[in-house]
C-alpha positions as a printed Julia matrix, in Angstrom:
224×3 Matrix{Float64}:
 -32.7   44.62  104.38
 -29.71  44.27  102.77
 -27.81  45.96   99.63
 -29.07  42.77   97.58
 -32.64  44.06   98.62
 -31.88  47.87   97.63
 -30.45  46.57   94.09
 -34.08  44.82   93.6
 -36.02  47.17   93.91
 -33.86  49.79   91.49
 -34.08  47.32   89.2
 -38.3   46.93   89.82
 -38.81  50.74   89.32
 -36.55  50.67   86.61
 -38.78  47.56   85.17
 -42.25  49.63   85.93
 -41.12  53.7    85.46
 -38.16  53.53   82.98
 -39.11  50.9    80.21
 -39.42  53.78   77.62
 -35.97  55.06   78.68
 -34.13  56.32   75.65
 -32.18  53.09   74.01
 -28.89  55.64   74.1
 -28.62  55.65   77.89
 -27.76  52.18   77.77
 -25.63  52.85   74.94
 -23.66  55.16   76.88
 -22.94  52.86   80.15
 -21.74  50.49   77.33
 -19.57  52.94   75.71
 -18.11  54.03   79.29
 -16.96  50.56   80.28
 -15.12  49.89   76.9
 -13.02  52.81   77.77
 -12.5   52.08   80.88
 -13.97  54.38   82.68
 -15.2   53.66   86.24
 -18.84  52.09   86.92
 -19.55  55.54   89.26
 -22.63  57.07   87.09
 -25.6   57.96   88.57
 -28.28  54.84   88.17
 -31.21  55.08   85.64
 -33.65  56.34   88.48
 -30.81  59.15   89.56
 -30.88  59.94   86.31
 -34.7   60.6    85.48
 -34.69  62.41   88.55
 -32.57  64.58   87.71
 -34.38  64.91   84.18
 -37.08  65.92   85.82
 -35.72  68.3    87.98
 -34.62  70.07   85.02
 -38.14  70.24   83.85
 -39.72  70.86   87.09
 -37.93  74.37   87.59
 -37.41  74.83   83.61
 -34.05  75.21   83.65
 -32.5   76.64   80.67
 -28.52  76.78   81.61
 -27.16  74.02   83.92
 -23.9   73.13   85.08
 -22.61  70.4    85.7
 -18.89  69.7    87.37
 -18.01  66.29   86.89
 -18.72  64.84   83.5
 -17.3   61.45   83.84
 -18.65  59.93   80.43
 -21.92  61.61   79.84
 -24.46  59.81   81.56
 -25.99  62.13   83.76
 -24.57  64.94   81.16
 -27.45  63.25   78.85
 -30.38  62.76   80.81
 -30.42  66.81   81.62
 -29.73  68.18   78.31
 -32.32  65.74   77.21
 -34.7   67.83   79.4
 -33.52  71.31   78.35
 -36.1   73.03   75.56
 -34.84  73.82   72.38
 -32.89  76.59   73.38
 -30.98  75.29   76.2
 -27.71  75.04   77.11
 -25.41  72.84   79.72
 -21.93  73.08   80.4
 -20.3   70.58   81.9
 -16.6   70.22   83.51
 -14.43  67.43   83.45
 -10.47  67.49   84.52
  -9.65  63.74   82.89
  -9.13  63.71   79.0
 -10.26  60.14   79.25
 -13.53  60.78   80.87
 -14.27  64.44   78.34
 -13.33  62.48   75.1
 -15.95  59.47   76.04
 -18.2   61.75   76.89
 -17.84  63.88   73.65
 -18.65  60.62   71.7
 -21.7   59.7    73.6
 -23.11  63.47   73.56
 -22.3   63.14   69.36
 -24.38  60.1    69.26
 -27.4   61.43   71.46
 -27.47  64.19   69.28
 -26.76  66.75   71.69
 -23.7   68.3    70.63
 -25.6   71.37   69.86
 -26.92  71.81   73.11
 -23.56  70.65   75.67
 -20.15  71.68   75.75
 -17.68  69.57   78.05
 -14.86  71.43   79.18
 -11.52  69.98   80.2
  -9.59  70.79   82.97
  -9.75  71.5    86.88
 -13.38  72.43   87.73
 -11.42  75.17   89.98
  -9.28  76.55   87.47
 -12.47  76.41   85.18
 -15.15  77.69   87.0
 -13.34  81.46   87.69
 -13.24  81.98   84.11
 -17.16  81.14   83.69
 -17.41  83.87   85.71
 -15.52  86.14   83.8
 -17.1   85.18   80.76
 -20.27  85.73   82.2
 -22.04  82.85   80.48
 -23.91  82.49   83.75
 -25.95  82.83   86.06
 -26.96  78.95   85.79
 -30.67  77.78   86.33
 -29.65  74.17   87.76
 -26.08  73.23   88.84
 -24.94  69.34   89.4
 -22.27  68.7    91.46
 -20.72  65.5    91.26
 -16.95  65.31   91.02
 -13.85  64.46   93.43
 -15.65  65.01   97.07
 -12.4   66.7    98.67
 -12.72  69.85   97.16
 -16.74  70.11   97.29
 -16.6   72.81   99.33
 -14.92  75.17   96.68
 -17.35  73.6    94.0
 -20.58  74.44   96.16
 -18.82  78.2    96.83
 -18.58  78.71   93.12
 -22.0   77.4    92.49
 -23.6   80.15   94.43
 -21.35  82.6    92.8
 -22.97  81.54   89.44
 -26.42  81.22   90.81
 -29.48  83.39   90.99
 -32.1   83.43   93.83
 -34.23  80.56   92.56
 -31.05  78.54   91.14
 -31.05  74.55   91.93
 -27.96  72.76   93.48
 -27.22  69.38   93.66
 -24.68  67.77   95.54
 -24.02  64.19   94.84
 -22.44  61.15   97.38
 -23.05  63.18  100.51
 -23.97  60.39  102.98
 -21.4   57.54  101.58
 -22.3   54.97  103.79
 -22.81  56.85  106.65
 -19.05  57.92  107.4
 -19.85  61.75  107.39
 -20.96  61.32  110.47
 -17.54  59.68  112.15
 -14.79  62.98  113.65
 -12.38  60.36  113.66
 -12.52  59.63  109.9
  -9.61  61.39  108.21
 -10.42  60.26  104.97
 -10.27  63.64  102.52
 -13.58  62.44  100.77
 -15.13  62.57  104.13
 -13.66  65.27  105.19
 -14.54  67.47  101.9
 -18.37  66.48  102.35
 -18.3   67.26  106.07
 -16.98  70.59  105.03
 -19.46  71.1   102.57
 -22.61  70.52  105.22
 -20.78  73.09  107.33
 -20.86  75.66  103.99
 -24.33  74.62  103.69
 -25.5   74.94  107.71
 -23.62  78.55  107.79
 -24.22  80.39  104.52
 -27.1   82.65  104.37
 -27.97  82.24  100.72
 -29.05  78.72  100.25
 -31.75  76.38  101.82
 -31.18  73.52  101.54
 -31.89  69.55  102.79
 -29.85  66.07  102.6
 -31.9   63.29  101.15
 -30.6   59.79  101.91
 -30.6   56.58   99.18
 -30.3   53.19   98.7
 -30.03  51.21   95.88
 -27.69  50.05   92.66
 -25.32  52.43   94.04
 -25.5   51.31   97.7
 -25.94  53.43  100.82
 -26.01  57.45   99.95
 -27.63  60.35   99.69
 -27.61  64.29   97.89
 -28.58  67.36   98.99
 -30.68  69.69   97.64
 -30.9   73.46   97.99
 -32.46  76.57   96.49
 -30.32  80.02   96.13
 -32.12  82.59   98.09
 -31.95  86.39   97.44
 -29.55  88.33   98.68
């Protein structure tokens, strides 16, 4: 198999499960490349999976950290019922005014706010403001400092919350000591958060496809 193979067949379940896909979500990988923002979205079956983990625990606040232009930002709040709400954080002013545009033409203004600045700078004053604790959280920003992101997302969560941590496999390097790189070493750091604290339970889920050889992890806030 090779990632020629894994490319086929996202594009074959695209073909048979997301034909009806909203026109907008191609819209929006369009807009994103004309402003030059990097190809790193989620892919359309990423996407509807996370849609539908929205709907599956009926999540009515989400986070997200890591906005990037919208894409994934769009396929949640599509699945959010009328009175839903999702934040999402993004530190490049690039990256929060493409996705600003692309929420305005989904029509989901109403329901997002993007917020601009470092996710850790941001995130303490969520919690001051207490506009949480979130239903779903989606983390998928710069991998050095995941374990701070996954710390905070507990601190906003409830027993029952969902959190998702994006890129947590990339290409198998997690599992190399000798690699120094700070991605790799954020995301090793964040399976050791994971394997020691006491209020999640979690699992890693490896992928292959569009995006290549990866994986997320999953977990479920526990009570206290």
């Amino acid at each position: 198999m090779s990632a020629n193979d894994w490319s086929r067949m996202d594009t074959y379940i695209g073909e048979q499960l997301l034909a009806d896909a909203d026109p907008i979500f191609e819209n929006v990988l369009r807009a994103n490349a004309a402003g030059g923002l990097p190809s790193i979205d989620v892919s359309p079956a990423q996407g509807k999976f996370l849609n539908l983990l929205v709907r599956i625990c009926g999540a009515k606040r989400i986070l997200e950290i890591g906005t990037l232009g919208g894409y994934s930002t769009i396929w949640m709040a599509k699945a959010l019922p009328t009175d839903g709400r999702l934040i999402s954080l993004e530190f490049a002013p690039k990256h929060a005014a493409v996705a600003r545009d692309n929420l305005a033409r989904a029509g989901l203004l109403e329901k997002t706010e993007v917020r601009l600045g470092a996710a850790l700078d941001t995130l303490p004053k969520l919690a001051v403001e207490g506009v949480g604790p979130f239903d779903l959280i989606f983390i998928d920003a710069d991998k050095p400092n995941n374990p701070g992101y996954l710390d905070w997302a507990l601190k906003l969560s409830r027993p029952g919350t969902v959190i998702i941590l994006d890129n947590v496999v990339r290409d198998g390097k997690v599992t190399d000591p000798r690699n120094t790189d700070p991605s790799i070493v954020g995301t090793r750091a964040a399976f050791d958060l994971l394997k020691a604290s006491p209020r999640i339970d979690s699992t890693a889920l490896q992928t292959v496809g569009l995006k290549g050889w990866d994986g997320f992890v999953l977990g479920l806030v526990k009570a206290p």
